[in-house]
N, C-alpha and C positions, 0 to 999 in steps of 0.2 A: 504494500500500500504506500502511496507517496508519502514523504515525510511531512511534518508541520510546514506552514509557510510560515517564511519568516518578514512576509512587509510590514512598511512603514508606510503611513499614513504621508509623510514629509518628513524629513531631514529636521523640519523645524519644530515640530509635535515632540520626536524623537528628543530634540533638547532641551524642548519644556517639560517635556516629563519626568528627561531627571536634574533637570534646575528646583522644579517644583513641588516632586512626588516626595514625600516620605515612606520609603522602601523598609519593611521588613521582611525578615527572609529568617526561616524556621522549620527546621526537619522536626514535623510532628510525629511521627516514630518513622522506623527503619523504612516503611517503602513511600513513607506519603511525602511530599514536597510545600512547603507553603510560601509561597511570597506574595505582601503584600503591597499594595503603590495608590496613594492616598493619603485622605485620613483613616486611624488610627480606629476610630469608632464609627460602627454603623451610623444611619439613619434610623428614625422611629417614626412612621406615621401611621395614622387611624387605617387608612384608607388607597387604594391605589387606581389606576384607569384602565389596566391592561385586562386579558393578555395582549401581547405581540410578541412575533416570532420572526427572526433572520435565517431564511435556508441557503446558503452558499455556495456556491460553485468549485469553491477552492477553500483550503485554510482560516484564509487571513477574513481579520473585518472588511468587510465591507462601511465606508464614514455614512454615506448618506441611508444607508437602511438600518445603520445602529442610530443614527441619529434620531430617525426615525419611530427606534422602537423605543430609546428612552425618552424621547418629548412626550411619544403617547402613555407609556407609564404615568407619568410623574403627571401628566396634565399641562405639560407647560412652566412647572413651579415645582421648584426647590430643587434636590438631587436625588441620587441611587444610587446601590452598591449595587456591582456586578461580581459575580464569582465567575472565571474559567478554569473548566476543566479540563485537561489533558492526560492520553495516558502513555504518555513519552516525553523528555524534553527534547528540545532543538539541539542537532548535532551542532552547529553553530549559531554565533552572532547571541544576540539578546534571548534571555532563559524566557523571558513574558513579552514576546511577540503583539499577543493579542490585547492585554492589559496596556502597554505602552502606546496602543493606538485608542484604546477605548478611554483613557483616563487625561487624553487630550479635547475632546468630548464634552460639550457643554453639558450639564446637570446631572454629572458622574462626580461622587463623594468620593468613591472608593474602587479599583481593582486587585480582586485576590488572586492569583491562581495556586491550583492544587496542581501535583502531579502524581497520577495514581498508578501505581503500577501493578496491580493486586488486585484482586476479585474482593479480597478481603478488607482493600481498602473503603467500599463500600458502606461500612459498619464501623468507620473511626469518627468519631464522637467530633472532634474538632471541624473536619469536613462537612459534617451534617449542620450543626450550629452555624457557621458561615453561611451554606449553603441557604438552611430557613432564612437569614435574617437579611439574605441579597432580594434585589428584587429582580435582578435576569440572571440566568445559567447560559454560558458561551461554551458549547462543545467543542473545542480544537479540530485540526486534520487530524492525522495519524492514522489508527487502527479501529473500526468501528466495534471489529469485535470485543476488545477489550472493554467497550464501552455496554456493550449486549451484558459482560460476565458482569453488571452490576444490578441486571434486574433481580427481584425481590429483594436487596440491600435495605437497608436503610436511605442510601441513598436517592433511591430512587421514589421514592417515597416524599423524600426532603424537594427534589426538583420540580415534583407534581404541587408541593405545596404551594411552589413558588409562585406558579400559576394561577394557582387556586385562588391564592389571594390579590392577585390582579398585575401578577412581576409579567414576566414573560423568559421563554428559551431559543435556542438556536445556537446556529453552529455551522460548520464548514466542511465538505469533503468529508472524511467520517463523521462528524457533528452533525452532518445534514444530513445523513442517515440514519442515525439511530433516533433524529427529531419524527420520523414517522410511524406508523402504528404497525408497518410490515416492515421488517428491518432483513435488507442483504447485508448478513452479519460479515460475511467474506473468513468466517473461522477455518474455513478449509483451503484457504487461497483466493486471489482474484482472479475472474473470469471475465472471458473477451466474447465481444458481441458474436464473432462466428462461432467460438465454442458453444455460449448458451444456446443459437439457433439450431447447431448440426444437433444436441441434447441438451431442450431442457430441464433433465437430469443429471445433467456432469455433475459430480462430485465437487466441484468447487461453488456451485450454487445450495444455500443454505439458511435460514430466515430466524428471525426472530420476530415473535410477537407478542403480544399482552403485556408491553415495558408501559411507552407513551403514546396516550392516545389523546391529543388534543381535538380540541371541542371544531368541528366543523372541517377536520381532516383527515376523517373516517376511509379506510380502505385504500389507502395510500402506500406507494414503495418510491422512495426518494432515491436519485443517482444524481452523482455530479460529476464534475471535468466532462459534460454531458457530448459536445459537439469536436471539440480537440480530440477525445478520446475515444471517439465513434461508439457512442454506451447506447444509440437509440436502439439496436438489434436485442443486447442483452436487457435492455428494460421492459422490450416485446416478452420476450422468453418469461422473465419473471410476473410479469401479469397473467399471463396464457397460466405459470404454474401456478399463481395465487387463486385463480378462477377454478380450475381441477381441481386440485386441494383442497378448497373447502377455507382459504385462508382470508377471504373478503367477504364481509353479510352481504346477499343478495343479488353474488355471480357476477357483479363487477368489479372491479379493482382498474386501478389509477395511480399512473406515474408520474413525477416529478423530476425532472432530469432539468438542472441547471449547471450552465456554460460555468467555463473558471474565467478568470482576468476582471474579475470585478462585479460577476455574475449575482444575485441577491435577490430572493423570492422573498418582499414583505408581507407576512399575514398580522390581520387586524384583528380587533377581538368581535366583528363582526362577520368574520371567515370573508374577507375582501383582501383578495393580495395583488398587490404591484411590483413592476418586475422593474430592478435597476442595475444600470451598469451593461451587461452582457444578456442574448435569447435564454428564456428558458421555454420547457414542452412540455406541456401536461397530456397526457395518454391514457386513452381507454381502450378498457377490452371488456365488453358490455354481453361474450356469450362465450359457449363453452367452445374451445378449441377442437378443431378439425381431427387434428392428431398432436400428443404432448404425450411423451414414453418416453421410458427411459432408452436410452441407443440409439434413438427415432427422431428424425430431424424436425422441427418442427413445423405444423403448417397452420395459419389462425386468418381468414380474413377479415379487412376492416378495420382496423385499429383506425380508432378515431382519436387525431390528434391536435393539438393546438397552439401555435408558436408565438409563446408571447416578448414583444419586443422592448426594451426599457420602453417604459412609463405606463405601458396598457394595462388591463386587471384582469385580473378572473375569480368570480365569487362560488368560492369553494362551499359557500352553505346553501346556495343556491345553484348549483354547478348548470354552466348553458349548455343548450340542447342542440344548437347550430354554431357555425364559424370554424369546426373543425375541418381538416382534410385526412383521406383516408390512404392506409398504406396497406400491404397483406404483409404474408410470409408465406411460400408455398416451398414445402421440403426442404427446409431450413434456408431458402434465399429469401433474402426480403426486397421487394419493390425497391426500382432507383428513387433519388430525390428522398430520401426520408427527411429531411431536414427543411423541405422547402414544400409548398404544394397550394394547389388555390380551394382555399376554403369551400365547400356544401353551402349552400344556401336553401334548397329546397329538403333540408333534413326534420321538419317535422317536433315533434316529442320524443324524447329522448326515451323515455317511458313507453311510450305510444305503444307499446304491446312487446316493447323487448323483452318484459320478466313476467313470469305470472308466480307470484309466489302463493304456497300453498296456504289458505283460510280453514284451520280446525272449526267443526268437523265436516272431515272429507272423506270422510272412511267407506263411501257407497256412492253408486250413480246418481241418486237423487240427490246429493249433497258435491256432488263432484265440484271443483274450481273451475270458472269457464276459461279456458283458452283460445275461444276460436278466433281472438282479434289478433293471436300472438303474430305479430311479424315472422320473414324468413332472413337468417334464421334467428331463435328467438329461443327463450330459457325458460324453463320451467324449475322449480326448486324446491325445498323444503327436507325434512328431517324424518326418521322412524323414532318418533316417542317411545315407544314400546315397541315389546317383539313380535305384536299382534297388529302392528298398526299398519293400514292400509290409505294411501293417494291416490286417488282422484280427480284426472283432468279431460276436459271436452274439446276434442277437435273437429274441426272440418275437412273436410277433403275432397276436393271438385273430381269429374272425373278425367281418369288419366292422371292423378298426381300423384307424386308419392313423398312419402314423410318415413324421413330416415331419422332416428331417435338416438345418442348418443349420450348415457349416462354416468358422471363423475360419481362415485361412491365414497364417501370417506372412509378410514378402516375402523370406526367403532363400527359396523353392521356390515351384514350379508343383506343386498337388499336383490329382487329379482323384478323385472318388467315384461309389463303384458301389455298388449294391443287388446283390445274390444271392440267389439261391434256394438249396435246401439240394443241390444237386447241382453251385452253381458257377456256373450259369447268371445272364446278366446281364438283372435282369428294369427297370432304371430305372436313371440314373446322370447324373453333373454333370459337363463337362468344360469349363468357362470356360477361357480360354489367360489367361497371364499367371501371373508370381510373386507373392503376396499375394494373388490374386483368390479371393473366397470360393467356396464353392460350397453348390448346396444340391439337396432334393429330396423326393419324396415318394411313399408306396407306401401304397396298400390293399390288405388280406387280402380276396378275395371268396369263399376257400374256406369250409370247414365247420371246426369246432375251429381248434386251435392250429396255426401253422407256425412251422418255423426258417427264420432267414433272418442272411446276413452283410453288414456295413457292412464296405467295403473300399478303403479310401486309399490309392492307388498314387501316387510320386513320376513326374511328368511329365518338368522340369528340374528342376537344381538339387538342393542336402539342406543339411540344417544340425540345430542343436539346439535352433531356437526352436518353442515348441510349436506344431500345430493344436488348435482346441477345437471339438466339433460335439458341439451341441444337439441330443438327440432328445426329441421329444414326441410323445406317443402320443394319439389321440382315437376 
């Protein structure tokens, strides 16, 4: 993984920081690092404006979206502590990179940083107290895994607080990864956009989830050095696996891949972000993958994407339904131009029948979920409660078409699929054995006009609450 960056905001920030900072520096035990650059004593106030959050493209601060996120903290008035965390230092130059630029920074009281190098650091009492009493957490570059080995910590717990109370987070190149709710931890190595595509399952793709999930940036996998480092292929890959998997509510997931050189995705505490300095993409993949195995290249049409340029937004609490351009992947190549493309304009709702997710109870025809609006192709979803529990959904079918079903299984269940006819009858169905094993199928209409017909997931073993997602597409 790249090392920390080491900028400077100016040559001139750099000598008011240390004309002006009061530095201390403190080995709080053997692996934790502390320095401090400031005053000496936090701030105390009742009350804060945030959240806000900095997702980076690289390392280093970004001036104008830190700026950014402490005016909207503070409201305008008075200061903040910020803590960064890192869990390496800089082979050279300046040990607090990021502090020496943030504590140059109008209505910054205080920069600390930590440097952890321990999973165990996670549970040091001094780092947590810091940690409560800052109002933003700055995740460094470096290793994002290291940053993964601190979920269920204490500290992680301390960072969530910070928010809670109106601070804000963000971070850089690993920082800007472990800031989202599906984290490429990179624990097994990093991986190149052709490796993810040819498999992905490579062994170097790997995830972490249920750390940090901030409020309006649900189902999200953040990358960065996104455009220098040609990461749009591997970000496909990773969404295509989060959608299978079972790793995003409601069989979409969404990327975040921001440029380095200055690159800066601000989010508001109104889930409205603005992009400064360098492009970033945000990426959907709104249904289940074609083909996603392991050894198996990958192939997922459509990815709807959207290139935001400094100063435009996109409202992540309200995420839009149009403005995107689309790319595929077929047998792990991906469409030219991925970085460039002319936006859809006649794209509709985004909703418009892409998901139908399942409404208990469904356990019988007469109670069945209606599907017949679902687009092609389009998702159907939902969960086996129970080992007796039975889904129900209604399709149409003109004559001459056929509706090819392709369903992700999670490994808590065995779950099996059947085709129906509109009397109940079992006209085709998937019954692979095993927990996790997908299943799939396929039906043509050879009558005359329209028929109904039910998609129907019956629990084999096992139930749990992690989703199924099955692909229908119509032809």
């Amino acid at each position: 993984m790249p090392l920390r960056s080491l900028r400077f905001t100016s040559a001139a920030v750099g000598l008011a920081a240390i004309a002006t900072a009061l530095m201390v520096h403190q080995p709080a035990h053997a692996a934790a690092d502390r320095i401090r650059l400031g005053n000496t004593a936090d701030v105390t106030r009742a009350s804060w404006n945030g959240p806000a959050f900095t997702m980076n493209g690289a390392g280093g601060i970004v001036a104008a979206s830190m700026t950014r996120a402490v005016d909207d903290i503070r409201g305008g008035t008075g200061t903040l502590d910020v803590v960064v965390l890192a869990g390496s230092s800089p082979t050279s130059g300046s040990k607090t990179p990021e502090c020496d630029a943030i504590t140059g920074l109008t209505g910054v009281n205080s920069c600390t940083t930590w440097t952890l190098t321990t999973a165990g650091d996670g549970n040091n009492s001094q780092v947590n107290t810091d940690v409560r009493n800052a109002e933003f957490v700055y995740f460094a570059g470096g290793d994002q895994c290291r940053y993964a080995a601190w979920k269920g910590t204490a500290l992680e717990a301390s960072v969530e607080s910070v928010v809670a109370k109106g601070g804000g987070s963000g971070g850089g190149s690993a920082g800007h990864h472990i800031n989202s709710p599906i984290v490429y931890d990179a624990c097994n190595g990093s991986v190149t956009s052709a490796e993810a595509l040819a498999n992905p399952y490579d062994r170097y793709i790997s995830f972490t989830t249920g750390m940090f999930e901030w409020a309006h940036y649900g189902a999200v996998v953040n990358d960065s050095h996104f455009v220098t480092r040609d990461r749009m292929g591997r970000t496909m890959s990773f969404l295509a696996r989060a959608v299978k998997d079972g790793l995003a509510p409601g069989g979409a997931a969404w990327g975040v891949g921001v440029e380095e050189g200055g690159g800066s995705l601000f989010l508001d505490r109104n889930g409205t972000a603005t992009q400064y300095g360098k492009d970033a993409y945000v990426v959907l993949a709104d249904h289940q993958p074609e083909q996603a195995l392991d050894r198996k290249p990958l192939t997922y049409s459509n990815f709807k994407i959207w290139r935001l340029t400094p100063g435009s937004t996109f409202d992540f609490k309200n995420r839009p339904t149009c403005g995107y351009y689309l790319r595929s992947v077929t047998n792990g190549v991906a469409d030219p131009n991925l970085y460039n493309g002319t936006p859809v304009t006649d794209c509709g709702s985004q909703s418009g029948g892409a998901t139908v997710a399942e409404s208990e109870p469904n356990d019988t025809r007469d109670t069945a979920d209606d599907a017949t609006a679902l687009t092609s192709p389009g998702t159907v979803t939902g969960n086996m409660k129970s080992t007796s529990d039975r889904d129900y959904f209604t399709l149409n079918l003109s004559s001459g078409q056929t509706a090819s079903v392709n369903c992700a299984v999670p490994s808590a269940y065995d779950a099996d699929l059947y085709w129906l006819d509109v009397n109940g009858s079992t006209l085709t169905r998937s019954v692979n054995d095993g927990a996790g094993t997908d299943e799939s199928l396929s039906f043509t209409r050879t009558g005359s006009g329209t028929g109904t017909y039910y998609l129907d997931l019956e629990a084999y073993s096992g139930s749990g609450t992690a989703a199924y997602n099955c692909t229908v597409t119509k032809s």
